[in-house]
C-alpha positions in Angstrom: 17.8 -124.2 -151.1 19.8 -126.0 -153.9 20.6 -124.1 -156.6 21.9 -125.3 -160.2 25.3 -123.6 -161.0 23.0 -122.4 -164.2 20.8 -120.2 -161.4 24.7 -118.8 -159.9 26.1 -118.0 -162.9 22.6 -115.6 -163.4 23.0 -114.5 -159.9 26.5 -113.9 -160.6 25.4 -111.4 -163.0 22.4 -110.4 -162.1 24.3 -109.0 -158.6 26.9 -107.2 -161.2 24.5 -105.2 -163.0 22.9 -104.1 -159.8 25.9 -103.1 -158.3 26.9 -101.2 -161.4 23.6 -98.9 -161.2 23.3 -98.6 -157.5 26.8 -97.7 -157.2 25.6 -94.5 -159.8 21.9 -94.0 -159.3 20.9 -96.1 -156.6 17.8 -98.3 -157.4 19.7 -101.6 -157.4 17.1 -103.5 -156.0 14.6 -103.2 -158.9 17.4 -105.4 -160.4 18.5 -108.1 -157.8 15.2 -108.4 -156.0 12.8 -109.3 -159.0 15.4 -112.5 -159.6 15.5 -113.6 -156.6 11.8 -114.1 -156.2 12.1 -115.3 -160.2 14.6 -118.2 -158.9 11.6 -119.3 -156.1 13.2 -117.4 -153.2 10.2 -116.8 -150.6 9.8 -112.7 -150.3 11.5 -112.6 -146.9 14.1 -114.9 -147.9 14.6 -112.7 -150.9 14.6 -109.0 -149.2 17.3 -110.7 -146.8 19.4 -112.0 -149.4 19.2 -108.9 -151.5 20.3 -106.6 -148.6 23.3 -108.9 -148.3 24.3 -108.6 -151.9 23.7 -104.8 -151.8 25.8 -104.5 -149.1 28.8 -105.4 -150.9 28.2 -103.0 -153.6 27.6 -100.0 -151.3 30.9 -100.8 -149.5 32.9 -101.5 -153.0 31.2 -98.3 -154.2 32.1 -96.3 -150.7 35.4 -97.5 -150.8 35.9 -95.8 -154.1 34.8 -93.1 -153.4 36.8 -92.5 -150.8 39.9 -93.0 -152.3 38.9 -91.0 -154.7 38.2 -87.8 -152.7 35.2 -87.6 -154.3 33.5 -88.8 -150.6 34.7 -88.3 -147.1 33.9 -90.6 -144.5 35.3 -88.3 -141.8 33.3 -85.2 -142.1 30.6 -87.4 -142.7 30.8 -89.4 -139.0 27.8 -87.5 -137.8 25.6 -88.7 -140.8 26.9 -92.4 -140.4 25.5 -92.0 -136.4 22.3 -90.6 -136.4 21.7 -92.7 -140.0 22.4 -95.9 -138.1 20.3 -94.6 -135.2 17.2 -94.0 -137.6 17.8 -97.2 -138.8 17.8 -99.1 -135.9 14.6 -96.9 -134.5 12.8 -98.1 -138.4 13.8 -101.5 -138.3 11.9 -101.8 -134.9 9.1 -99.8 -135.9 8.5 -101.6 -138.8 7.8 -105.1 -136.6 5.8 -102.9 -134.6 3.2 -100.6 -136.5 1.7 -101.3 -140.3 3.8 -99.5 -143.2 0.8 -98.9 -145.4 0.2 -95.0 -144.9 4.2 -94.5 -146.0 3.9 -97.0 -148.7 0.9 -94.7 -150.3 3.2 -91.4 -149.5 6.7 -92.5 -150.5 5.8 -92.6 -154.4 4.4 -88.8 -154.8 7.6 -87.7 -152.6 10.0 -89.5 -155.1 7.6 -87.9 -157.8 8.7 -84.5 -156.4 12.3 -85.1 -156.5 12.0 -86.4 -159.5 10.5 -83.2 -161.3 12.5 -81.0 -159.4 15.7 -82.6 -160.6 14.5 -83.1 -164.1 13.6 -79.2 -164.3 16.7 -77.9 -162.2 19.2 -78.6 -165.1 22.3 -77.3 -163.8 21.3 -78.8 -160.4 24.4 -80.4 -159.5 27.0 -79.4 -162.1 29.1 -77.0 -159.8 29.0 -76.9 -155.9 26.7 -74.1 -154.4 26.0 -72.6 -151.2 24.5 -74.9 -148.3 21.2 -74.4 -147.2 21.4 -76.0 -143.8 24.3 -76.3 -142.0 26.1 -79.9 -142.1 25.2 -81.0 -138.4 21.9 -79.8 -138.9 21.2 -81.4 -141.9 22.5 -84.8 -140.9 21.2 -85.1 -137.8 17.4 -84.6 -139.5 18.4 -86.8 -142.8 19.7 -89.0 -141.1 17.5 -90.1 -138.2 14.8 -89.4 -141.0 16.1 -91.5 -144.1 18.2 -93.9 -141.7 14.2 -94.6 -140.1 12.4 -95.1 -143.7 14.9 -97.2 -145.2 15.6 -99.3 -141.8 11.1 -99.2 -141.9 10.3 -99.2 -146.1 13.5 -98.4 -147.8 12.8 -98.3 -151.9 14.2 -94.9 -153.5 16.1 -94.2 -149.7 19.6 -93.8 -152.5 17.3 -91.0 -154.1 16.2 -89.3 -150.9 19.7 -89.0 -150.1 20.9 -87.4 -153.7 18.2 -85.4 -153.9 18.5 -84.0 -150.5 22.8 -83.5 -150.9 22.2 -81.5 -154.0 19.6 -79.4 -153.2 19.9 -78.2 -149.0 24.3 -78.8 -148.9 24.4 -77.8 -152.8 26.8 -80.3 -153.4 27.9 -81.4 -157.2 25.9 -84.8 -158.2 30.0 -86.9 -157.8 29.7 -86.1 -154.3 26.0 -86.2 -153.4 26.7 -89.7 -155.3 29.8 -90.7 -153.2 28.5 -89.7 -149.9 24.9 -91.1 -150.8 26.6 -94.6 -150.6 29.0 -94.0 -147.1 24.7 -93.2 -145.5 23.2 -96.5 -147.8 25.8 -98.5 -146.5 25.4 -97.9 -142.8 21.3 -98.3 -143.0 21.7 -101.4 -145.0 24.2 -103.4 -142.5 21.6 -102.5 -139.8 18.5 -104.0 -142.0 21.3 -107.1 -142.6 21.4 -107.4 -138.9 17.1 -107.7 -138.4 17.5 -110.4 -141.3 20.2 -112.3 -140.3 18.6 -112.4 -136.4 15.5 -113.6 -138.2 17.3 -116.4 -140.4 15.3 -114.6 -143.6 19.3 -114.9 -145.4 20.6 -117.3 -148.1 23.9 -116.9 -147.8 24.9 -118.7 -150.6 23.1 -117.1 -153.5 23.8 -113.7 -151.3 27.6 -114.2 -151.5 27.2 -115.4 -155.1 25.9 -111.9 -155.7 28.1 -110.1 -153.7 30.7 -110.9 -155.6 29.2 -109.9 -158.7 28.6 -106.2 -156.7 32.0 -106.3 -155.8 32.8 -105.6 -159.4 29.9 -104.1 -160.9 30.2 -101.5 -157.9 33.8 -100.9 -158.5 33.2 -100.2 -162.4 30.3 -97.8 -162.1 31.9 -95.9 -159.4 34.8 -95.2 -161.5 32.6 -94.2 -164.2 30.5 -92.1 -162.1 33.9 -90.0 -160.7 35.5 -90.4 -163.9 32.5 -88.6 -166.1 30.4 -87.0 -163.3 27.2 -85.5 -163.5 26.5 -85.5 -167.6 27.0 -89.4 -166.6 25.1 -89.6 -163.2 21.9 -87.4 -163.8 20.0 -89.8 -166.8 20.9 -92.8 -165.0 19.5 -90.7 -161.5 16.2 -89.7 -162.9 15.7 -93.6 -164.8 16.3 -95.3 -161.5 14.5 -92.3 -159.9 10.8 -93.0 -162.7 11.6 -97.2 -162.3 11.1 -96.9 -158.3 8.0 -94.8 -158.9 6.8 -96.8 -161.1 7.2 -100.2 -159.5 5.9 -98.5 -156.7 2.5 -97.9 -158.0 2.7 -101.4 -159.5 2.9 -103.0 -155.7 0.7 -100.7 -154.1 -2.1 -100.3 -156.9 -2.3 -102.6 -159.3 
């Protein structure tokens, strides 16, 4: 496709924004994707291109993080494996087998997580004891969530807060940070099924990247810099939005 340096420039900003949420709350997509259809992208073409911007904001964000110590990408090598396992395992299952029974199921699950954040108030404000062990818990999340967003994939950011805070009783900085290393890994492997299928536009995808880049690195730095005051509204928005484009695809 051609595209008028007018339609970049939005891009541009459009994949600065996104980045700037995701890298907080996750939920980027309802951003980026809704543009690139708006600019005459085919759908394909368009999920493609918006997992290659979004992987430059998950990685900007990660990064961050990281340096930070707010995220640790070595006691969390297990997670990266069995994510990128489930991942692989969804993004063949999903050329196999129809999605619609988890597309129906997928809003009333991020309806529980939201409620249950919105009425746990100090969920997340101080560290707290684990409910699962670590190797445990990542080996289940991650084949689990690495399968539904490497099959579906909307609210996967969510999932992976929700399920930090409440079973490792982490504070919402680091459910954040380490919610990015797992969204990262799934979302090279999606990248991969796109790119093999020639369903990217790399230009308007790099565009975008770019504008992650930075939009990731300034929300981050917000997000470790003000914690969970900052984090939890912005959460539970993106957290409502999903649901509610959700039921807009499926229902209406």
């Amino acid at each position: 496709m051609d595209l008028s340096s007018f339609t970049l420039f939005l891009l541009f900003i459009t994949g600065l924004a996104a980045g700037f949420v995701d890298s907080i709350a996750g939920g980027g997509g309802l951003i980026a994707l809704p543009v690139l259809l708006s600019v005459g992208l085919p759908p394909q073409l368009a999920l493609g291109t918006n997992k290659l911007q979004g992987s430059f904001g998950t990685l900007s964000a990660t990064i961050n993080f990281i340096r930070k110590g707010k995220a640790s990408l070595r006691e969390n090598l297990n997670g990266v494996a069995f994510t990128f396992l489930g991942a692989v395992l969804g993004a063949w299952a999903v050329q196999q087998i129809e999605a619609g029974f988890i597309r129906h199921l997928i809003p009333v699950m991020l309806f529980l997580v939201f409620v249950y954040t919105l009425m746990a108030k100090d969920l997340g404000t101080i560290q707290r004891q684990a409910k699962m062990g670590r190797n445990a818990f990542f080996m289940t999340f991650g084949l689990l969530l690495g399968f539904y967003d490497g099959f579906f994939g909307p609210g996967t950011g969510a999932f992976w807060t929700g399920a930090l805070l409440i079973l490792l009783g982490m504070d919402m900085t680091s459910a954040t940070g380490t919610t990015r290393i797992m969204n990262f890994t799934s979302n090279v492997v999606a990248l991969s099924v796109f790119i093999i299928g020639g369903n990217v536009l790399w230009t308007a995808g790099l565009v975008m990247g770019a504008g992650q880049i930075i939009g990731a690195r300034i929300g981050s730095g917000m997000a470790i810099k003000r914690g969970t005051p900052f984090i939890r509204p912005i959460f539970l928005t993106m957290v409502f939005l999903t649901i509610v484009r959700l039921i807009y695809v499926n229902y209406v």
